[in-house]
C-alpha positions as CSV (number, residue, x, y, z in Angstrom):
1,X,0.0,0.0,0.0
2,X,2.5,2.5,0.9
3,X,4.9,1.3,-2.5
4,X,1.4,2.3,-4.4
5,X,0.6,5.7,-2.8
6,X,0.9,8.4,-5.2
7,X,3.0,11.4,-4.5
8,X,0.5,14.7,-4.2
9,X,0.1,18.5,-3.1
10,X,-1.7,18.7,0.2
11,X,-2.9,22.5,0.1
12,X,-4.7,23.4,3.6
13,X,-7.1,26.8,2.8
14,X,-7.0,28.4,6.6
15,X,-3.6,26.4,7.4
16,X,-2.5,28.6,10.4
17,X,-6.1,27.7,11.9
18,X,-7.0,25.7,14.8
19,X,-8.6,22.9,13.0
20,X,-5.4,22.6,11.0
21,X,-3.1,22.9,13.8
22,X,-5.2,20.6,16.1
23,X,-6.5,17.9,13.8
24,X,-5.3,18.2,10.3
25,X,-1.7,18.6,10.6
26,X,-0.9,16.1,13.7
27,X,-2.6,13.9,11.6
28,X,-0.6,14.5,8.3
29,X,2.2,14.0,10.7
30,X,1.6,10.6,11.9
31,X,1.3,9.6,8.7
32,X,4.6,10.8,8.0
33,X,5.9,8.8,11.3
34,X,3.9,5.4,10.0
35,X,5.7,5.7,6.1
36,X,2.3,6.4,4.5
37,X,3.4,10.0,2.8
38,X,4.9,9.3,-0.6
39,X,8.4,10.6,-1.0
40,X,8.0,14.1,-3.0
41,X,4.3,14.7,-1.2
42,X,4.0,18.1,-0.6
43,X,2.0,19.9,2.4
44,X,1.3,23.6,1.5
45,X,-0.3,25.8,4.7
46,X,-2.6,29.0,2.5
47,X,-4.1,31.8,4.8
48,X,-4.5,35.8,4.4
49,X,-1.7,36.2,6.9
50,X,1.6,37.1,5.3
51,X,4.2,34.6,6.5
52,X,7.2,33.0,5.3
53,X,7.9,29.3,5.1
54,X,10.1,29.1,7.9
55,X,7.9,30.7,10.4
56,X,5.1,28.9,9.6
57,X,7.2,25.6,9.7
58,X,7.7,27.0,13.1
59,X,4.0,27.4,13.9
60,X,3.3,23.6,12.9
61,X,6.6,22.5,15.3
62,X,4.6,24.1,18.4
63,X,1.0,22.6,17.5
64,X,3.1,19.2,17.2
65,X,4.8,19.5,20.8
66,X,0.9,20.4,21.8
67,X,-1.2,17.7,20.1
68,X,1.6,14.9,19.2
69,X,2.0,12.5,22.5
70,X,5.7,13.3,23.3
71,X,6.2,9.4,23.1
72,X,5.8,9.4,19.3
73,X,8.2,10.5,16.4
74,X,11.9,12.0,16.3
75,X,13.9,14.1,15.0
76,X,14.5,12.4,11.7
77,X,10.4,12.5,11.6
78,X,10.0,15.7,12.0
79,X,12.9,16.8,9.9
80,X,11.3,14.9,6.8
81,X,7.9,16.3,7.8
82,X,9.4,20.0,7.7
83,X,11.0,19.5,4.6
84,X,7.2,18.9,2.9
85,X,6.1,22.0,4.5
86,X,5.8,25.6,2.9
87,X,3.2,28.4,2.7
88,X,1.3,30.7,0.5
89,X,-0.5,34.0,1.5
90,X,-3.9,33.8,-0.3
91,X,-6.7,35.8,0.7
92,X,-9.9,33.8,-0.2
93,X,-11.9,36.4,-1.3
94,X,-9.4,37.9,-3.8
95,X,-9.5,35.6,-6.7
96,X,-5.7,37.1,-7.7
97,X,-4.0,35.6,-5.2
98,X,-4.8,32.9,-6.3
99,X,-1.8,33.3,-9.1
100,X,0.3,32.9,-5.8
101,X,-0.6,28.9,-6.1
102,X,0.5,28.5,-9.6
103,X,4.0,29.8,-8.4
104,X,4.0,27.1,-6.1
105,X,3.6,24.8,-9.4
106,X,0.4,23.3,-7.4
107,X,0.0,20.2,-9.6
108,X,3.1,20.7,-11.4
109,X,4.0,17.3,-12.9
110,X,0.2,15.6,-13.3
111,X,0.3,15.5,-9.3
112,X,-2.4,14.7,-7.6
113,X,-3.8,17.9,-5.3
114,X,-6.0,17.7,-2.3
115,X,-7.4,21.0,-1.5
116,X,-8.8,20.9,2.3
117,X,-11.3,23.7,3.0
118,X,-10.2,24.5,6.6
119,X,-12.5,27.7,6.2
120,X,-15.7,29.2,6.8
121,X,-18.6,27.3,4.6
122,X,-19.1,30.6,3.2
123,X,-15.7,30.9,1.7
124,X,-16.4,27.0,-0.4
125,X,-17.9,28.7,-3.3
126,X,-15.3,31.9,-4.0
127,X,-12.2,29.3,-3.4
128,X,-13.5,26.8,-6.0
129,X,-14.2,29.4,-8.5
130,X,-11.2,31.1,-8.2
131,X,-9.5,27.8,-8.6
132,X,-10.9,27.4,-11.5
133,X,-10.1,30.3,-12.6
134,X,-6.7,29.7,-12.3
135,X,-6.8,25.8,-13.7
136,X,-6.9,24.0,-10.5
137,X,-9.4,22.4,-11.4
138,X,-8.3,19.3,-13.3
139,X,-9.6,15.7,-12.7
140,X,-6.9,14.7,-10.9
141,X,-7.6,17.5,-8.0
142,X,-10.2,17.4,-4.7
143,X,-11.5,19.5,-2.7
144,X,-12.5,18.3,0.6
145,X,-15.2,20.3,2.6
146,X,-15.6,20.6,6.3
147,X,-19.0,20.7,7.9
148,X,-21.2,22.1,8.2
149,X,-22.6,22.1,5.1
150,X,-25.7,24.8,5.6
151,X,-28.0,25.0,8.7
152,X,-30.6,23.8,6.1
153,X,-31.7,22.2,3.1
154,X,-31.7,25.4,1.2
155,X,-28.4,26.7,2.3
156,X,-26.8,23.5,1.6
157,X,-28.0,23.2,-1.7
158,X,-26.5,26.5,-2.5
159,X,-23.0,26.1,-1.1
160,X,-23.0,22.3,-2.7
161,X,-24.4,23.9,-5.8
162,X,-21.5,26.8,-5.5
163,X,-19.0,24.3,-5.3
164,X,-19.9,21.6,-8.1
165,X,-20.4,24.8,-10.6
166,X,-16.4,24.8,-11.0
167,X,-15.9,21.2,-9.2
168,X,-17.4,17.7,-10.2
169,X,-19.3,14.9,-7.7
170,X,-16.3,12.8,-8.1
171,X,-13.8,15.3,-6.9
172,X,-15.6,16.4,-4.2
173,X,-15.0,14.6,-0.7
174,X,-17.6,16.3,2.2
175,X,-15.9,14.9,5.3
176,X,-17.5,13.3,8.9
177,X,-14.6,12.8,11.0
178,X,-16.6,10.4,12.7
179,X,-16.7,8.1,9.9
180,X,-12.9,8.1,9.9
181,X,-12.9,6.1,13.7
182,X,-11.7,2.8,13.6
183,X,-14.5,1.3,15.7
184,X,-17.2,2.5,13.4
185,X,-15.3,1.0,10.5
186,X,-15.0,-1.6,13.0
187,X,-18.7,-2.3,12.5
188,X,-18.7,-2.2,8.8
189,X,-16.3,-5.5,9.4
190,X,-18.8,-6.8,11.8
191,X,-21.6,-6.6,9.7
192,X,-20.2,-7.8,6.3
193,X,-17.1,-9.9,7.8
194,X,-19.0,-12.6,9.7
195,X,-21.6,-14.9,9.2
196,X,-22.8,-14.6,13.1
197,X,-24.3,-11.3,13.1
198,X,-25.5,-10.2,9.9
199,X,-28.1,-12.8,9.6
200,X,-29.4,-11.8,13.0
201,X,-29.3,-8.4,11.9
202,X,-33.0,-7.9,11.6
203,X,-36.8,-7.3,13.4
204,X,-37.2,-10.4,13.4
205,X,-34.3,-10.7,15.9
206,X,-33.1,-6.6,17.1
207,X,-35.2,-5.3,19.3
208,X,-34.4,-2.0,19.2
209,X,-31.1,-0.1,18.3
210,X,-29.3,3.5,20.3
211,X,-26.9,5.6,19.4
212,X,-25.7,7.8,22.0
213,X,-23.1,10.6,21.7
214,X,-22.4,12.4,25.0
215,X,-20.5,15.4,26.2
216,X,-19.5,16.5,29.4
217,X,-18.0,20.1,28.1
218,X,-20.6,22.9,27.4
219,X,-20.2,25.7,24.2
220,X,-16.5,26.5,25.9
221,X,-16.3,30.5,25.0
222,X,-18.2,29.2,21.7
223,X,-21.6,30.6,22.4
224,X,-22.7,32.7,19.7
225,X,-21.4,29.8,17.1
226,X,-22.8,27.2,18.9
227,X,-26.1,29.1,19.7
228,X,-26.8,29.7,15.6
229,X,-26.1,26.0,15.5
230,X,-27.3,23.5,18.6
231,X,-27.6,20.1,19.0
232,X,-29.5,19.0,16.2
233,X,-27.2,20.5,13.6
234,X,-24.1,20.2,14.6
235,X,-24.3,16.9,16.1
236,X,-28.2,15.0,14.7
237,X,-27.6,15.7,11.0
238,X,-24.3,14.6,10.2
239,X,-22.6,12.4,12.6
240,X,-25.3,10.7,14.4
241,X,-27.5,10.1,10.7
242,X,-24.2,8.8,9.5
243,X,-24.0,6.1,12.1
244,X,-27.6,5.2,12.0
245,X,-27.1,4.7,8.1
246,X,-24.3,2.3,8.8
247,X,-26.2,0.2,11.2
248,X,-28.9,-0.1,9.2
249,X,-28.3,-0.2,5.8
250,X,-28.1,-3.4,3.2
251,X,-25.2,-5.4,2.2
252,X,-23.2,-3.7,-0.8
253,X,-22.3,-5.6,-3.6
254,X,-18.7,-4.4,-3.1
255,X,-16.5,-2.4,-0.6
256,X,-16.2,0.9,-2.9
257,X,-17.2,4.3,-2.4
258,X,-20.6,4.0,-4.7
259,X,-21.7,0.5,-4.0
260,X,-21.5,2.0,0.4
261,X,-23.3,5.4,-0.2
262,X,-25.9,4.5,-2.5
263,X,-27.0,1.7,0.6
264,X,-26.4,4.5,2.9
265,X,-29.5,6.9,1.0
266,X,-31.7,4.0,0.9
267,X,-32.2,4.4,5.1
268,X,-32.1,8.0,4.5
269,X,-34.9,7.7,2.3
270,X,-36.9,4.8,4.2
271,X,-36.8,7.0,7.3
272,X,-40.4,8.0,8.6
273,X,-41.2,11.8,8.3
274,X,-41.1,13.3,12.3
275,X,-43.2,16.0,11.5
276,X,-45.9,18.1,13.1
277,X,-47.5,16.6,16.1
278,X,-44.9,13.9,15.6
279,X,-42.4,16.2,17.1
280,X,-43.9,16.4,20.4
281,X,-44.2,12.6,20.9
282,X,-41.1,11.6,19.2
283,X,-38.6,14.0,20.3
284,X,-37.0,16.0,22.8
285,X,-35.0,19.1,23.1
286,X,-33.3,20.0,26.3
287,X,-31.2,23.5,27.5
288,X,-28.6,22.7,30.2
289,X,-28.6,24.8,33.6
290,X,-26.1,25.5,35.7
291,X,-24.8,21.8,37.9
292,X,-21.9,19.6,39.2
293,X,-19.4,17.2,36.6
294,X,-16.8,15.7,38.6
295,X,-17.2,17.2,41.5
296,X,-16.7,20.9,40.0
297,X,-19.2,23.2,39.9
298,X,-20.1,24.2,36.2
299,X,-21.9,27.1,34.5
300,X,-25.5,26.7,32.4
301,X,-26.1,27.6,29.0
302,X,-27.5,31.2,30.0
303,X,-24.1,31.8,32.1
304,X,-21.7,31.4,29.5
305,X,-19.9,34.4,28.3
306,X,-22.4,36.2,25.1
307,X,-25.5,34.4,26.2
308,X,-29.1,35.6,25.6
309,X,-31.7,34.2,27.8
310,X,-34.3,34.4,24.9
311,X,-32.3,31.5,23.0
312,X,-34.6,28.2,22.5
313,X,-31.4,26.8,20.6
314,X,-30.9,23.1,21.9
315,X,-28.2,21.3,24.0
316,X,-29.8,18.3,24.2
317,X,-31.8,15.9,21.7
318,X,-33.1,12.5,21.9
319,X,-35.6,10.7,19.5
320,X,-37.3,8.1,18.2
321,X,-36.1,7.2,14.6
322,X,-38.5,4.7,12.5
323,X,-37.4,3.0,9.6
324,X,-39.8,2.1,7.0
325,X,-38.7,-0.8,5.0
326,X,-38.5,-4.8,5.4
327,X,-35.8,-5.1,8.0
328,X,-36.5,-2.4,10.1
329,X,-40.3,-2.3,10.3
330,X,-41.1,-2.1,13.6
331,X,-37.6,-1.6,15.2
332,X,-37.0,1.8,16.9
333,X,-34.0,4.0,16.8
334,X,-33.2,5.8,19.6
335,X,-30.7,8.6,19.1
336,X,-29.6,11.1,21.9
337,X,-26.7,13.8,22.4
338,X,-25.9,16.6,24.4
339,X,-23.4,18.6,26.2
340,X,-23.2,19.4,30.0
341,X,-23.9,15.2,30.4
342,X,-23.0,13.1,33.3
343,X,-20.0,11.3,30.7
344,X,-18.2,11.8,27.8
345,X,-19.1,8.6,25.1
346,X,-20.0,7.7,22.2
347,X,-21.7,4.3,21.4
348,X,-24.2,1.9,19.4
349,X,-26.1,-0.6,21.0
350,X,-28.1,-3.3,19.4
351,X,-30.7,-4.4,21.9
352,X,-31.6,-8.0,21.0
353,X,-35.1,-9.4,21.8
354,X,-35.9,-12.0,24.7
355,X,-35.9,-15.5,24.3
356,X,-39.3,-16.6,23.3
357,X,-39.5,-19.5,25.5
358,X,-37.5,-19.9,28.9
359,X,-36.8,-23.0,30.6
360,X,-34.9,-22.7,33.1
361,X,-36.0,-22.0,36.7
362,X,-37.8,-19.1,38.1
363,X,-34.6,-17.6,40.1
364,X,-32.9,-17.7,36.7
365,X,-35.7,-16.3,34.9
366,X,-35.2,-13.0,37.2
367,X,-31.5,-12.9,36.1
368,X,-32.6,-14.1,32.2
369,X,-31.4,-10.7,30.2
370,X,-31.0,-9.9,26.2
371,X,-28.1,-10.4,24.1
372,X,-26.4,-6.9,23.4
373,X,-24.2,-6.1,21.1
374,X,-22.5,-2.7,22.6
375,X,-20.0,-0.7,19.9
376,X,-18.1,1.9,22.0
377,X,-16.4,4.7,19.8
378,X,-15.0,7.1,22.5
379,X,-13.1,7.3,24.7
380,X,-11.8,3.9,24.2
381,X,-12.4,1.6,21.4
382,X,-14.3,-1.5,22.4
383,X,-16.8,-4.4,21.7
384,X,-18.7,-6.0,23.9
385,X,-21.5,-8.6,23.7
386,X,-23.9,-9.8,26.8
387,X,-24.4,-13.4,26.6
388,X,-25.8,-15.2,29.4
389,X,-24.2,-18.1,31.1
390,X,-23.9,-20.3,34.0
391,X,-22.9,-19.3,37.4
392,X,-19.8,-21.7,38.1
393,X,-20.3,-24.4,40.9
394,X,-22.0,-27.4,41.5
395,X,-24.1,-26.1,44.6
396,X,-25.5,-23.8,42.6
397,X,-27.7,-25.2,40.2
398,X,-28.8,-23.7,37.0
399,X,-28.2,-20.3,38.1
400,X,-27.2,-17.9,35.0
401,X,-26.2,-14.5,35.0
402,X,-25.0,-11.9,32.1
403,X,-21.3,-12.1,31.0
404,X,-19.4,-9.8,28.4
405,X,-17.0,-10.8,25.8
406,X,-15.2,-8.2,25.3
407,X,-12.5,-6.9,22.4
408,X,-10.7,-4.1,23.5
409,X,-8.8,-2.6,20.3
410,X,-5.8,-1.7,22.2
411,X,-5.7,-5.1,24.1
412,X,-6.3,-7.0,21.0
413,X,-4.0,-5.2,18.6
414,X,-1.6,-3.5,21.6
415,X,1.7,-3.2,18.7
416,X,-1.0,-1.4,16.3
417,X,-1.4,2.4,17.5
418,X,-5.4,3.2,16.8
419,X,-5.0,6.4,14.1
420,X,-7.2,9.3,14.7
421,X,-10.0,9.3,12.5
422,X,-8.4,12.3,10.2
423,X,-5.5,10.0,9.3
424,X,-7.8,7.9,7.9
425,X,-9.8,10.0,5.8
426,X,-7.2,12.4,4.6
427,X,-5.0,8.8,3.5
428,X,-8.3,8.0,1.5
429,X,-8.7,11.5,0.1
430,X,-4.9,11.1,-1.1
431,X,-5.7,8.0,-2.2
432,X,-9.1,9.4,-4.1
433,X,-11.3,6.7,-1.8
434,X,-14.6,8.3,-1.4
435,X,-16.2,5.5,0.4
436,X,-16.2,7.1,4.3
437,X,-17.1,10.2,2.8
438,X,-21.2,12.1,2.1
439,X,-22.1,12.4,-1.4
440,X,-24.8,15.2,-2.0
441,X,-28.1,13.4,-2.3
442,X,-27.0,12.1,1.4
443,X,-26.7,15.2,2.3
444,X,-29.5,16.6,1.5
445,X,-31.9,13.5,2.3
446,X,-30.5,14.2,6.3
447,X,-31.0,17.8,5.7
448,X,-34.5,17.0,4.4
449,X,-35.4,14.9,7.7
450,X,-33.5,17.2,9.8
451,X,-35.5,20.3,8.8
452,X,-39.0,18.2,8.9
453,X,-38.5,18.3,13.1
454,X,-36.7,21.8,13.4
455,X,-39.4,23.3,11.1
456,X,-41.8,21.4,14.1
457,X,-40.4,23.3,16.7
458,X,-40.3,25.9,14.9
459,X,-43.9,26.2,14.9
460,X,-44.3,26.4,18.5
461,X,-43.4,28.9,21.4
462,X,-42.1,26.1,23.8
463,X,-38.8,26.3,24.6
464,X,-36.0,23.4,25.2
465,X,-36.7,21.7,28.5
466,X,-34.1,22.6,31.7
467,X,-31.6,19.8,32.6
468,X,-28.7,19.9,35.3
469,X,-25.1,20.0,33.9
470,X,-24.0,16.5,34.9
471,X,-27.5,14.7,34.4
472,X,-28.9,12.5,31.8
473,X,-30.8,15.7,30.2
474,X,-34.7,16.7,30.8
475,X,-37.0,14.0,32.4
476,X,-38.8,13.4,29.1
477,X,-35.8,12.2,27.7
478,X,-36.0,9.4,29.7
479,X,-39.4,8.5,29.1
480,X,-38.6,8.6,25.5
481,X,-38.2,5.1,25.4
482,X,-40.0,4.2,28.7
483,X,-43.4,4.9,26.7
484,X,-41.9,2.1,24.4
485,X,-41.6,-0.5,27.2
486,X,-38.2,0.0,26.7
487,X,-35.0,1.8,28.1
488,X,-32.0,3.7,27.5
489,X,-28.9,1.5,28.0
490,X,-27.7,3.3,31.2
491,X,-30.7,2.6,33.0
């Protein structure tokens, strides 16, 4: 694989920014360190700030020492990793300096360029033109866009739109970091890579399905962003969707970027309209208030710093997600994030059904609980699956009680470091591997949901219910399921 990788320009658009300094370029890093960087692969920082090469080399040596574990990589790595690096002043709203790339011989050579879009959504559309304008363009050159993609349907459609006018489908990778973890991968293998669970994989078998992702920070100084945003958009619509697609979408023919993502808009398009007086029944929206995480006393969502009390913008969501078609009929989704939470994690659980016939004895019976299949993304990486089994000893009968088999990534492959999920996807961006990334008629199929239930709200003057910082979020949310017969997988 890494004989095969083709050498390319890596061109970061806001490349003295935090998401390029945290995420991006640690990642690009560890690449380097693991041998996965071809040879000439060049890594080209572009921002409005005037700066030369050397200090911005210097800027990317400080975010390294920050967000690169001290126990990884050398001198020699980081001297190899310098020499890729360089920088170009481009404002992104002045299409002439974009000239300034074509100085840099971007592309020269029939490379392969990556342009990542480290920028406001609202620059996407003026950077692709004006790289068109100057030729940068070409077949053999991406663009990758971060989210989000719009706060609607409409506004998506029009930066999309923007960016295919100068840009085609094919060279356009819209990125999920979440889709880049191993464990979520992870269930792609467990799916399609063994005979156990797939044919179990069903309402005649699943009883219902959760995906949780949970927070314990709050907006953290990011109020007015977060506020424009809240839960439903920067978390509901893209991340969570993206999971629920993967856990309940067909076998592909084959493991290729298509083949994936046109099994992916089938769920998106089987999923039941939450609209109306659905809203009320099917969802809720929560607001955290001030409370205790860890002991330390922490601030609500009305005390941080820019806050206005009139805000019905949402910490917290949970609903019921119904998917219309043969294998899901009848099977509940229950999806849930917030911040301000009592723990940071993110996981999948497939709740099997009961037995339908016990026969073992009535003490048994009261310890008899369901197969579940538990996917843990964050913080660690881990598998787990309840399967009920005999209490050892001979005194004590037929006595069973739940047992977990658990893989633990790092236990099971402790000489394999577990990449970050940007190493991933910017390798398969390199490599022009759009399968773990959104093509547009996904995007816009979650949009459409999205903006049935926010349009619902919308409609009302009720406001997000209170919750205490280190809770579970409102009440309701845990009757969600309750209502059901059912629970959430804490409780």
């Amino acid at each position: 694989m890494k004989a095969s990788l083709k050498a390319c320009d890596v061109v970061i658009f806001g490349g003295g920014g935090d998401l390029a300094m945290r995420k991006l370029l640690p990642a690009l890093y560890h690449l380097e360190m693991d041998g996965l960087l071809a040879p000439t692969t060049r890594i080209i920082g572009a921002s409005r700030r005037e700066m030369s090469a050397e200090d911005y080399q210097d800027k990317v040596r400080v975010a390294l020492d920050e967000f690169v574990p001290a126990s990884v990589g050398d001198d020699k790595v980081w001297s190899q990793f310098k020499a890729r690096l360089s920088y170009v002043s481009v404002d992104a709203q002045k299409e002439s300096d974009f000239a300034r790339l074509n100085d840099e011989q971007i592309g020269g050579d029939d490379r392969d360029v990556v342009f990542y879009l480290a920028t406001s959504p609202s620059l996407f559309g003026s950077i692709c033109s004006s790289l068109a304008s100057h030729g940068l363009n070409k077949d053999r050159m991406r663009v990758v866009l971060e989210k989000p993609l719009g706060r609607d349907l409409d506004s998506s459609r029009a930066i999309n739109d923007e960016v295919m006018e100068n840009f085609t489908e094919q060279q356009v990778f819209r990125i999920d970091h979440y889709l880049g973890k191993e464990t979520v991968q992870n269930l792609l293998a467990i799916r399609f890579g063994n005979t156990l669970f797939e044919p179990l994989w069903d309402s005649a078998h699943i009883d219902n399905v959760q995906i949780t992702v949970s927070e314990t920070v709050g907006v953290e100084g990011r109020w007015g962003y977060y506020d424009d945003a809240g839960a439903m958009r920067d978390m509901v619509q893209n991340h969570i969707v993206q999971l629920l697609c993967l856990v309940a979408m067909e076998p592909p023919g084959r493991m290729d970027a298509d083949s994936v993502r046109d099994e992916k808009i089938k769920v998106l398009k089987a999923l039941r309209p939450i609209e109306g007086a659905n809203a009320y029944t099917k969802t809720v929206r929560g607001q955290y208030a001030r409370g205790v995480i860890k002991g330390k006393e922490v601030p609500g969502y009305f005390d941080e710093e820019g806050s206005n009390p009139a805000s019905r913008t949402e910490t917290f969501v949970a609903l019921r997600a119904d998917i219309d078609n043969w294998r899901w009929a009848g099977v509940p989704f229950y999806l849930r994030t917030g911040k301000r939470l009592g723990q940071r994690y993110s996981e999948i659980v497939i709740q099997y059904k009961t037995v339908p016939h016990s026969i073992f004895s009535d003490e048994s019976n009261r310890q008899l609980q369901r197969n579940q299949l538990v996917i843990r993304l964050q913080p660690e990486e881990k598998i787990s699956l309840t399967v009920m089994n005999k209490v050892p000893g001979a005194s004590e009968g037929m006595n069973l009680q739940p047992v977990d088999l658990n893989l633990s990534l790092t236990e099971a492959f402790h000489n394999k470091r577990s990449p970050e999920a940007y190493e991933r996807l910017l390798l398969d961006v390199m490599r022009n591997d759009a399968t773990l990334f959104m093509r547009y008629d996904e995007v816009e199929a979650a949009w459409k949901w999205v903006d049935g239930i926010m349009s619902a709200w919308n409609q009302t003057s009720e406001r997000p219910k209170e919750y205490a910082a280190g809770s579970w979020g409102p009440a309701a949310s845990m009757a969600l399921p309750i209502k059901d017969g059912r629970n959430w997988h804490d409780y």
